[in-house]
C-alpha positions as a printed NumPy array, in Angstrom:
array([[158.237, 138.672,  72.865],
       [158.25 , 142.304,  74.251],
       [159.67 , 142.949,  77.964],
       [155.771, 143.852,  79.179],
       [154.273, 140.346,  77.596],
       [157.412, 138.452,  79.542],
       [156.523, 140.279,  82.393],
       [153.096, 139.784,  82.27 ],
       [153.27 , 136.307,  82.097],
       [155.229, 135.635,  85.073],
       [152.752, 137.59 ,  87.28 ],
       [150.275, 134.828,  88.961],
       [147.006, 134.423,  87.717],
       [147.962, 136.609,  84.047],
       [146.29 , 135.081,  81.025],
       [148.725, 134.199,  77.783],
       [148.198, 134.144,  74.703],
       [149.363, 132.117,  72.363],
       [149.831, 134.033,  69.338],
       [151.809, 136.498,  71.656],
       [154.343, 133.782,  71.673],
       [154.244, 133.323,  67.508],
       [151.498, 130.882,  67.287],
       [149.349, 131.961,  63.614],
       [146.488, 129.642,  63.418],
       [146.209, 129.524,  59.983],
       [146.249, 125.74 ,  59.658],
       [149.302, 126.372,  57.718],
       [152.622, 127.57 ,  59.634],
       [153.469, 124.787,  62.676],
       [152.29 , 126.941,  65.573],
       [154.132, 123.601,  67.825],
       [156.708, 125.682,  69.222],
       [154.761, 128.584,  70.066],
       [152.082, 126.764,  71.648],
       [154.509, 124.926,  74.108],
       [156.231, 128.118,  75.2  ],
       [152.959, 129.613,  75.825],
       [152.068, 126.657,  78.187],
       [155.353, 127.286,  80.131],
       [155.181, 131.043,  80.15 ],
       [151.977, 130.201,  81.697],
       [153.936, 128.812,  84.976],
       [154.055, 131.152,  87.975],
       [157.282, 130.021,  89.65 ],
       [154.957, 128.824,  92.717],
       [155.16 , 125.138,  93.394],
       [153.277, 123.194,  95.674],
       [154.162, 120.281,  97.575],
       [155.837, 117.638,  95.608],
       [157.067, 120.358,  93.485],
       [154.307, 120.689,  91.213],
       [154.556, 124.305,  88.952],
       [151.787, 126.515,  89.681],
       [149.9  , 127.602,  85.792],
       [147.203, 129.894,  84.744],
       [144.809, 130.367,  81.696],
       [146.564, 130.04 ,  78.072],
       [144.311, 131.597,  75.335],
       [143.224, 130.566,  72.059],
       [141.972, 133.393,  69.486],
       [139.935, 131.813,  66.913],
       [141.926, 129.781,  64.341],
       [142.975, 126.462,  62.971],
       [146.54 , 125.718,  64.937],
       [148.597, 123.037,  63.395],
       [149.97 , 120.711,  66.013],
       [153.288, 118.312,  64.998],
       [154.816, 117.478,  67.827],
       [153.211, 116.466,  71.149],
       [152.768, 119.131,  73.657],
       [153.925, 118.967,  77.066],
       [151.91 , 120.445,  79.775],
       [153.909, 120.21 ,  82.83 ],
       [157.099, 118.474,  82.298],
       [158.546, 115.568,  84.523],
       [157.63 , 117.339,  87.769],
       [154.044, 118.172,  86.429],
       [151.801, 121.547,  86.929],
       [148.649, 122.177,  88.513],
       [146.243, 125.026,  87.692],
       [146.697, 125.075,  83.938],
       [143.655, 126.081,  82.036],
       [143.595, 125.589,  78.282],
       [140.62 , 128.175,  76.549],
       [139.526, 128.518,  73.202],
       [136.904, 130.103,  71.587],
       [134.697, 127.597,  70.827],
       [134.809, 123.553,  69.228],
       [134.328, 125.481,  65.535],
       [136.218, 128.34 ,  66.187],
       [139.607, 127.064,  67.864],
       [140.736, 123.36 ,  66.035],
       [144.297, 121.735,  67.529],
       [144.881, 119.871,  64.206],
       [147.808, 117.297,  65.277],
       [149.473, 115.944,  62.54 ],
       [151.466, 113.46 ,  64.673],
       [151.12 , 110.334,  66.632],
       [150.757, 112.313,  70.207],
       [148.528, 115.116,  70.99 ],
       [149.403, 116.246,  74.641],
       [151.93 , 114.095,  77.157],
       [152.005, 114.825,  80.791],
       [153.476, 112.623,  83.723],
       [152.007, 114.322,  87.096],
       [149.811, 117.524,  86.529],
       [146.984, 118.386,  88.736],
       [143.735, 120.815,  88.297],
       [144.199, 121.029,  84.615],
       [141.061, 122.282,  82.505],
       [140.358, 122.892,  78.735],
       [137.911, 124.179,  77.448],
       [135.854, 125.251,  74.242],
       [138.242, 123.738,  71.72 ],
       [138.489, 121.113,  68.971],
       [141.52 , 118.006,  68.969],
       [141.653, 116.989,  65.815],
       [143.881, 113.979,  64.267],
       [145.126, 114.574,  60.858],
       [146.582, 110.724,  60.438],
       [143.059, 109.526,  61.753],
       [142.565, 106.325,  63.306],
       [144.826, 104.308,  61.482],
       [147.692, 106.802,  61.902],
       [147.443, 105.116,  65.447],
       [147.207, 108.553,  67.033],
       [146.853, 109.155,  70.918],
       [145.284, 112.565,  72.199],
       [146.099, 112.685,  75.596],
       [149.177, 109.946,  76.676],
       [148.198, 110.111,  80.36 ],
       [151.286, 108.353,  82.517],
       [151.245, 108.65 ,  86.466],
       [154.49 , 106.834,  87.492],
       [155.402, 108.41 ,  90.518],
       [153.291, 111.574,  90.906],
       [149.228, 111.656,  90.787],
       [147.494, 112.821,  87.949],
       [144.453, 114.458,  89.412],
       [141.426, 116.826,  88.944],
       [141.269, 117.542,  85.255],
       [137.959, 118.87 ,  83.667],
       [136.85 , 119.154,  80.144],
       [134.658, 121.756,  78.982],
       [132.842, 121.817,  75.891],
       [135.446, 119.94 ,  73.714],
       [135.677, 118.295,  71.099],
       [137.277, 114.677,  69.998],
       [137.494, 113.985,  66.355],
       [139.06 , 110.612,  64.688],
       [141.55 , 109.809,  67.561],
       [142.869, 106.08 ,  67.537],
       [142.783, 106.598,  71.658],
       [141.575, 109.4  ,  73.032],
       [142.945, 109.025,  76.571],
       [145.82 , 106.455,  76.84 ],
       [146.102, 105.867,  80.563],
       [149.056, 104.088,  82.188],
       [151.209, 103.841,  85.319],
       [150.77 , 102.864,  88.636],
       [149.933, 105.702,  90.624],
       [146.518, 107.292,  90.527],
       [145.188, 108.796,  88.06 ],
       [141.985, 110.247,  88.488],
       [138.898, 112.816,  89.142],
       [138.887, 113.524,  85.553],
       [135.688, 115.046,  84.453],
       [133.995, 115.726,  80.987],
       [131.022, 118.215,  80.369],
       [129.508, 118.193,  76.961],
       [132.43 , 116.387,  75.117],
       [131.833, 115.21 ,  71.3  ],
       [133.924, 112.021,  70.57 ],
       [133.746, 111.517,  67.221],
       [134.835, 108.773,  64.873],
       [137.327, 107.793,  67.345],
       [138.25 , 103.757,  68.147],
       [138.833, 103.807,  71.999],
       [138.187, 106.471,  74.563],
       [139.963, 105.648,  77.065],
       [142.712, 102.698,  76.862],
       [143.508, 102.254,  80.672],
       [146.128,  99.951,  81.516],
       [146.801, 102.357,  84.961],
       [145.939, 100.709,  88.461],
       [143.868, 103.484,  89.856],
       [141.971, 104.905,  86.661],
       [139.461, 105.519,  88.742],
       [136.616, 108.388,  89.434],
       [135.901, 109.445,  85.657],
       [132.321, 111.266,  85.033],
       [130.816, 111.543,  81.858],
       [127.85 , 114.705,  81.643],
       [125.869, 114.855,  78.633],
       [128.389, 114.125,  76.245],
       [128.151, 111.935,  73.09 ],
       [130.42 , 109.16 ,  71.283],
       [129.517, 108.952,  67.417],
       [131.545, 106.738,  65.721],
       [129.093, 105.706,  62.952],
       [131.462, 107.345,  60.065],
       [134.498, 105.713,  61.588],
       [136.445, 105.285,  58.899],
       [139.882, 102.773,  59.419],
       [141.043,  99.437,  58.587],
       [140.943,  98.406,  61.643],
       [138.056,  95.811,  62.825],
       [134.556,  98.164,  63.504],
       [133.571,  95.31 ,  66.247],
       [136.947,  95.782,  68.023],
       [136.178,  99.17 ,  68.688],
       [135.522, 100.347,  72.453],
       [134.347, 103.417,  74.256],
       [136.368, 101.816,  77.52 ],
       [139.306,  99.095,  77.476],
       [139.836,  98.245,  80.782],
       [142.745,  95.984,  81.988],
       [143.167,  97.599,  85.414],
       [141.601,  99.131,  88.072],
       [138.695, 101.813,  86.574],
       [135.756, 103.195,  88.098],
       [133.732, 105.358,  85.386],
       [129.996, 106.816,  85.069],
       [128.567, 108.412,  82.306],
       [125.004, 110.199,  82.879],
       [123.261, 111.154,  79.944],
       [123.837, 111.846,  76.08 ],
       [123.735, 109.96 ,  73.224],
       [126.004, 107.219,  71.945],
       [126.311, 105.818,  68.253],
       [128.164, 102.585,  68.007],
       [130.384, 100.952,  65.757],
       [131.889,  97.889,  68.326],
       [131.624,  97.64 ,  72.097],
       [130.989, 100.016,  75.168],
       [132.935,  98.135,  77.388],
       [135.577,  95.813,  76.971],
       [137.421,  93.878,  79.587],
       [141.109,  92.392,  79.457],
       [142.293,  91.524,  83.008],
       [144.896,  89.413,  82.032],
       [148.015,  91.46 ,  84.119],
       [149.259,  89.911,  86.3  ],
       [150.248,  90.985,  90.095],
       [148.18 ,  92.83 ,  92.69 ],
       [146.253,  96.05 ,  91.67 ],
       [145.453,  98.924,  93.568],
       [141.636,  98.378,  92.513],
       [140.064,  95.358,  91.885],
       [136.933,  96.618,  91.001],
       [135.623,  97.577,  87.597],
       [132.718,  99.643,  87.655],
       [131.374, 101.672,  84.518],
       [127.712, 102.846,  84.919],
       [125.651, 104.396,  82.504],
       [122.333, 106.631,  83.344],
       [119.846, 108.282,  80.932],
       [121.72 , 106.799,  77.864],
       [119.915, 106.83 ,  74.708],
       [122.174, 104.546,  72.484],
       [121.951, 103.02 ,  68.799],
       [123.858, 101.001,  67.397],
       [125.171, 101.065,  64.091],
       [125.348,  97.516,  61.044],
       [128.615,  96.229,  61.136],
       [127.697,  93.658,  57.971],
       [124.321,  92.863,  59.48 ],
       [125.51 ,  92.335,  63.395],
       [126.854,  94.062,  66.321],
       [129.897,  93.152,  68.407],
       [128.253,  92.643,  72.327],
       [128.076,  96.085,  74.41 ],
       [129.511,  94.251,  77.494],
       [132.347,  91.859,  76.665],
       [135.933,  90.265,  77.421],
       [138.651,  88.786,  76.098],
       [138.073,  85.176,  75.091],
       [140.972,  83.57 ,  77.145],
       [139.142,  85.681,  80.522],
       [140.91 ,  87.27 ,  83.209],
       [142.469,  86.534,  86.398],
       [138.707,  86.403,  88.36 ],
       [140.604,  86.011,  91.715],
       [141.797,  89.699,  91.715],
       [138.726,  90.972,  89.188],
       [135.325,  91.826,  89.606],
       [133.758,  94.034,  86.647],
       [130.532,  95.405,  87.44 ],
       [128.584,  97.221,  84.373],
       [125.185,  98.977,  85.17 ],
       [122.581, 100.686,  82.563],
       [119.448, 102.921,  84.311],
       [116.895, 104.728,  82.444],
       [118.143, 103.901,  79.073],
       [116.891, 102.986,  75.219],
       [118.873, 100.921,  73.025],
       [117.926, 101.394,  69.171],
       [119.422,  99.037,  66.047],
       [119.966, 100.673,  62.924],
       [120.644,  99.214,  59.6  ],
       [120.183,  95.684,  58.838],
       [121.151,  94.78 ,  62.462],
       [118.543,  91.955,  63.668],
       [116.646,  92.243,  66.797],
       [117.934,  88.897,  68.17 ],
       [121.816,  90.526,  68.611],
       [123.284,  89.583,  71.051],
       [123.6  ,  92.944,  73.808],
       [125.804,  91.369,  76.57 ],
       [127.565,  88.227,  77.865],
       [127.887,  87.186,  81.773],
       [129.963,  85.421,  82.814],
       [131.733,  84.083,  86.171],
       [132.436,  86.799,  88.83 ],
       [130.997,  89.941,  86.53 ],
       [128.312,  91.443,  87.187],
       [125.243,  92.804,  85.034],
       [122.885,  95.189,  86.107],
       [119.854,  96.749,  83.546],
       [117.092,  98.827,  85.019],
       [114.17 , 100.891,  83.495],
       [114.978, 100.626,  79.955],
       [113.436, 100.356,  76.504],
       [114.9  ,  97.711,  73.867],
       [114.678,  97.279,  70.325],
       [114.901,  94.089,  70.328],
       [118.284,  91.999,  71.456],
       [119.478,  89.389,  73.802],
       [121.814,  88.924,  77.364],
       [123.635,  85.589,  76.908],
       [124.791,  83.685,  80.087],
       [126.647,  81.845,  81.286],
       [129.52 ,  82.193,  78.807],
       [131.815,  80.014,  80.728],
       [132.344,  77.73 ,  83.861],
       [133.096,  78.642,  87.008],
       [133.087,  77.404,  90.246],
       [130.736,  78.215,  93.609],
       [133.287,  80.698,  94.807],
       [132.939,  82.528,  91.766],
       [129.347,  84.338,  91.495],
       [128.32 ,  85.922,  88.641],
       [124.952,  88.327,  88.855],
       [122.773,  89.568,  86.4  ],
       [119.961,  91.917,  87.363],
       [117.325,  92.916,  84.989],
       [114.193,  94.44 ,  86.252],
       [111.307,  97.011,  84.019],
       [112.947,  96.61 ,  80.836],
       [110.747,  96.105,  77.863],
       [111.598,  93.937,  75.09 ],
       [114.798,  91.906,  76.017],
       [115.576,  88.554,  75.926],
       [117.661,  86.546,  77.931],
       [119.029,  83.169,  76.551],
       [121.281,  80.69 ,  77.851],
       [124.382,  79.308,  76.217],
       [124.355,  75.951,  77.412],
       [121.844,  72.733,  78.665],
       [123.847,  71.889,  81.465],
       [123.896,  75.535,  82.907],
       [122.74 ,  74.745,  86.373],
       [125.615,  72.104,  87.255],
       [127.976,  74.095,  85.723],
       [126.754,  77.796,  86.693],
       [125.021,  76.811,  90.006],
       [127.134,  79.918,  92.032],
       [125.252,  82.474,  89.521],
       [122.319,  84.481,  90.386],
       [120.026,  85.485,  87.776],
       [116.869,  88.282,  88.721],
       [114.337,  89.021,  86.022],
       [111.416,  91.505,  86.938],
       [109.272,  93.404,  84.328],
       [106.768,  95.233,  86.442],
       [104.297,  94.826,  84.134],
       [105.649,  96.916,  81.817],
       [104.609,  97.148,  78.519],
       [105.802,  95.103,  76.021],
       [108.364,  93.57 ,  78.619],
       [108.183,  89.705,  79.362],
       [106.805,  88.152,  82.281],
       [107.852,  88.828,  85.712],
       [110.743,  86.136,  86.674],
       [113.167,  85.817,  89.758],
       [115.617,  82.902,  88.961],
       [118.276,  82.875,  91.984],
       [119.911,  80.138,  91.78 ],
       [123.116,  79.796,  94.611],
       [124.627,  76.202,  95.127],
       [122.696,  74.368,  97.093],
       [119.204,  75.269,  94.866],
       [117.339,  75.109,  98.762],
       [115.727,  78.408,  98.648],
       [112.479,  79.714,  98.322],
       [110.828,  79.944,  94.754],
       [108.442,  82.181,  93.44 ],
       [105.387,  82.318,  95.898],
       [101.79 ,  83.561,  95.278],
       [ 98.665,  83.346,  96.771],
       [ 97.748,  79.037,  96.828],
       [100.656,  78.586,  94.11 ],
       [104.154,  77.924,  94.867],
       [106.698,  76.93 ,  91.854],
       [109.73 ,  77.375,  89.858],
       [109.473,  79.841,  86.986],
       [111.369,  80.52 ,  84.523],
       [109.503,  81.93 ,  80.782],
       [112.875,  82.58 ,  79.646],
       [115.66 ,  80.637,  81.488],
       [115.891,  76.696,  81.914],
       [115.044,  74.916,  84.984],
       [117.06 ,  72.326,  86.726],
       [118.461,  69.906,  85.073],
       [118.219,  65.848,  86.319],
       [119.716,  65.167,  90.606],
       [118.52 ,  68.66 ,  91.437],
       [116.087,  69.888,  94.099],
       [114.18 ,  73.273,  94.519],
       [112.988,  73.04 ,  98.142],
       [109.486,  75.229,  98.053],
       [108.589,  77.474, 101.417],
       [107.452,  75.574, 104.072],
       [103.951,  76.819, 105.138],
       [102.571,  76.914, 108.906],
       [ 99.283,  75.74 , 108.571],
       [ 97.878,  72.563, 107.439],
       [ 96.876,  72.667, 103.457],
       [ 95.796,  70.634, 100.819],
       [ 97.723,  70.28 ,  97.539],
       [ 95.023,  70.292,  94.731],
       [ 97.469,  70.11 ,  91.38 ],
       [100.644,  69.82 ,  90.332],
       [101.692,  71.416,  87.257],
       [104.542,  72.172,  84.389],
       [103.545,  75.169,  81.742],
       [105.151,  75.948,  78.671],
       [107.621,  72.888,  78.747],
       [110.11 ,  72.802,  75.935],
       [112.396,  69.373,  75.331],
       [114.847,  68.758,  72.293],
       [114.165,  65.2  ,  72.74 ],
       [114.376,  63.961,  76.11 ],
       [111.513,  63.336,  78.879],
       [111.318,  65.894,  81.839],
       [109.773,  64.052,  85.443],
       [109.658,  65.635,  88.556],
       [108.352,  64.659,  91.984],
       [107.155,  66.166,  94.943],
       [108.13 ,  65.086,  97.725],
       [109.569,  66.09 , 101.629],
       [112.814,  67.724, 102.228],
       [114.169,  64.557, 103.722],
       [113.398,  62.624, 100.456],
       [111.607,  60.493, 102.191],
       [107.678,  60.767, 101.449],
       [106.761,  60.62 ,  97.764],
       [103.583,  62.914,  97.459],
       [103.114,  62.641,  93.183],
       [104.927,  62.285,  90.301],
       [104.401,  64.243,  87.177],
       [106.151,  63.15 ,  83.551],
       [106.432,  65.488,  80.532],
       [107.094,  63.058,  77.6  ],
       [110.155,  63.313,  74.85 ],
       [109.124,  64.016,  71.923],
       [108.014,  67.703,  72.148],
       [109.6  ,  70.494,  69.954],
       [111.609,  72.947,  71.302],
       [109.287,  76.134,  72.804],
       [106.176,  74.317,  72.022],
       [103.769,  75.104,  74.505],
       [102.569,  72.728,  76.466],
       [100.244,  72.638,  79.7  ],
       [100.55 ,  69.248,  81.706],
       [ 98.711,  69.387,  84.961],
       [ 98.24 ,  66.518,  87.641],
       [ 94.505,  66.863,  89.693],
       [ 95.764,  65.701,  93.487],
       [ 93.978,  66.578,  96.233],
       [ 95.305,  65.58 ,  99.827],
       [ 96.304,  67.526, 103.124],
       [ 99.732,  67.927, 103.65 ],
       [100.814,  68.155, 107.926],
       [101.635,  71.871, 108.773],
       [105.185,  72.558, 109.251],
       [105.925,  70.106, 106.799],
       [108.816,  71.237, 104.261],
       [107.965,  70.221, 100.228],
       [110.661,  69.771,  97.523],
       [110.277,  69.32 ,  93.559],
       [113.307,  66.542,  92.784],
       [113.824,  66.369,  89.147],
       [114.963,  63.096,  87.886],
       [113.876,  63.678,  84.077],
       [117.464,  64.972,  81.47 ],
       [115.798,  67.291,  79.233],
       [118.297,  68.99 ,  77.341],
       [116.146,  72.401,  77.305],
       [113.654,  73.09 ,  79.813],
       [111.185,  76.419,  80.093],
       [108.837,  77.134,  81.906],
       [106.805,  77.038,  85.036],
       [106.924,  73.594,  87.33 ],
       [104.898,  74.333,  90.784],
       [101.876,  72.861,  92.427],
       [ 98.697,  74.912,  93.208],
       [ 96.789,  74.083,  97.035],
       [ 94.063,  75.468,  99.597]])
């Protein structure tokens, strides 16, 4: 390196160069050496607060740079400033042929840009791009421009305990990678997603395809992605909140916006886009949250329209607005909880999802939950349906104009010792029918009476006989006709144990 070039690169703000400092970029010669003194040549000798080194702009000149040993970018005290260039994703490749791409411990402000990381060992070569590891010193501020990803194990493997986060990605191909971020940090929080795409259909590893996830979140994360496209092999999200101890943030939020997303056979199926680990996690200091807005969801293959998208379960919530679906289902409740433990799922103007439950006795044992269904007559989307149902089951059901009742075209409806207490009108009125549509029983009777809220006054009985098979549809209504006192407060009590119910059970009045 000449006097001037040493110089140079010591005066703040001076760009290096990498093949100044012996780097070839031939994919041949190891350029690892040359690469790493370039990044510290890059340092000014300025240091901010905590000691941080003060970087500017390293260049890359087009090439293929072979990579075999991990780079450092600002050493145990960290950097801030650094910006990493190249001349484009096809023009400048990083081809590791390690385990480790890039290490850093504290760095601040760092940016690449216009440049490809490529893993030579693949997927199975278990190969990290960025280890990310904030033990003492915050990680903050990074960006990433117009870069590419290509067959990482991890892309970003995130630990520590102090915060790491503000990390930003515009444009960013991730392909045929297994996880994008593997956070097991306690503040991984504050990472944005623009217009960039995961492809993974061509993953190629002996690993398991449905194990595979964009984000695997044990700690504290709080992540949006707006717009792109994503092609799946395996999950989106993926929660494992099994640590143990208090974390920083307890909240687990990942929303995506404007996603168009299709998912790719794995032997006829598809892992769930929304999932945990079987054994759960520790739902006292947890409280995932995953949201989809303005989105499509396409199967490709031999995947069949009845796979299962997403699981709820207790204190997680689910949230899916304006979307198109090809087909697919939401499966709740997973598992048991108790009242203190609310679970939520939201659905509202999404055409052509189904939502199924995993159990007949989902009401005593999922009675906390609240489920909302609302199509806004959208096309091709189900009926409209709000289904909250919080412990006591005394609220309000669906009211319209001289019809008040329970509905639920694709959820069940209380099971036997429940109550849905129905608004209590002002006036005086006169009940003219009461009514059950599209009733479906495995086997076992359904009977449910009308009476007061102080279960004292019987006002009819209606009985939907065993015997029916499951989603047959069935219209059963009783002809009534008597005034009910105003003020007075109504109740259906169902006393029937049908082991599936759906449907609509109301009465109809003047």
């Amino acid at each position: 390196m000449s006097l001037t070039k040493a110089t140079n690169s010591m005066i703040q703000g001076a760009p290096v160069n990498v093949l100044d400092y012996g780097a070839v970029g031939d994919g041949v010669a190891d350029d690892s050496a040359a690469i790493q003194a370039a990044i510290v040549a890059s340092y000014t000798g300025n240091l901010d607060g905590v000691g941080r080194k003060e970087a500017g702009t390293v260049h890359f000149p087009v090439g293929t740079y072979k990579i075999t040993s991990a780079l450092d970018i600002g050493g145990t005290s960290g950097c801030f400033g650094l910006i990493m260039k190249g001349a484009g994703t096809s023009s400048v490749i990083l081809n590791f042929t390690g385990t480790v791409g890039f290490e850093d411990l504290a760095s601040r402000a760092v940016t690449f840009e216009d440049m490809t990381f490529q893993a030579t060992t693949g997927v199975d070569g278990n190969t990290i791009a960025f280890n990310l590891s904030a033990p003492t010193s915050l990680l903050r501020s990074w960006k990433f421009n117009r870069c590419d990803f290509y067959a990482w194990w991890k892309c970003f493997n995130v630990t520590g305990t102090v915060m790491c986060s503000e990390f930003f990605f515009t444009e960013i191909q991730f392909a045929n990678c297994y996880y994008l971020m593997f956070n097991t940090n306690d503040q991984a929080v504050n990472w944005t997603f623009t217009n960039c795409n995961w492809e993974n259909n061509e993953l190629s590893t002996t690993k398991p395809l449905d194990a595979s996830a964009m984000f695997y979140l044990t700690k504290g994360s709080f992540i949006t992605w707006n717009g792109g496209s994503i092609i799946l092999h395996g999950l989106m999200v993926f929660f494992n909140l099994l640590s143990s101890g208090s974390f920083q943030r307890t909240v687990h939020k990942v929303a995506f916006t404007g996603v168009r997303l299709e998912l790719v056979d794995n032997a006829g199926s598809h892992s769930p886009l929304v999932d945990k680990t079987a054994v759960g996690y520790i739902v006292g200091s947890n409280t995932p949250s995953v949201s989809f807005a303005d989105f499509t969801i396409l199967n490709r293959g031999t995947i069949p329209t009845t796979v299962n998208y997403m699981n709820l379960w207790e204190n997680c919530s689910l949230v899916l607005t304006d979307g198109d679906v090809e087909g697919g289902t939401i499966t709740g409740i997973v598992t048991a909880n108790t009242a203190s433990l609310m679970g939520n799922l939201w659905i509202e103007n999404v055409a052509g999802l189904t939502y199924i439950e995993d159990t007949a006795a989902r009401v005593s044992d999922h009675d906390s939950h609240i489920v909302h269904f609302s199509a806004n007559n959208r096309t091709g989307g189900t009926q409209p349906i709000t289904d909250l149902r919080p412990a006591s089951l005394a609220i309000p059901v669906t009211a319209e104009m001289k019809k008040m009742y329970v509905r639920g075209p694709t959820g069940s409806l209380p099971e036997a010792a429940t109550t849905v207490n129905l608004p209590t009108l002002l006036d005086r009125f006169t009940i003219t029918k009461m009514f059950v549509y599209r009733f479906a029983t495995a086997g076992q009777a359904l009977t449910v009476e009308l009476k007061d809220q102080g279960d004292t006054t019987l006002y009819g009985t209606l009985t939907a006989g065993a015997g029916v098979a499951a989603e047959t549809e069935v219209y059963i209504g009783k002809e009534m006709g008597f005034q009910i006192p105003s003020g007075t407060a109504l109740m259906l009590k169902f006393t029937g144990t049908p082991e599936v119910v759906k449907g609509v059970v109301g009465i109809e009045y003047l």
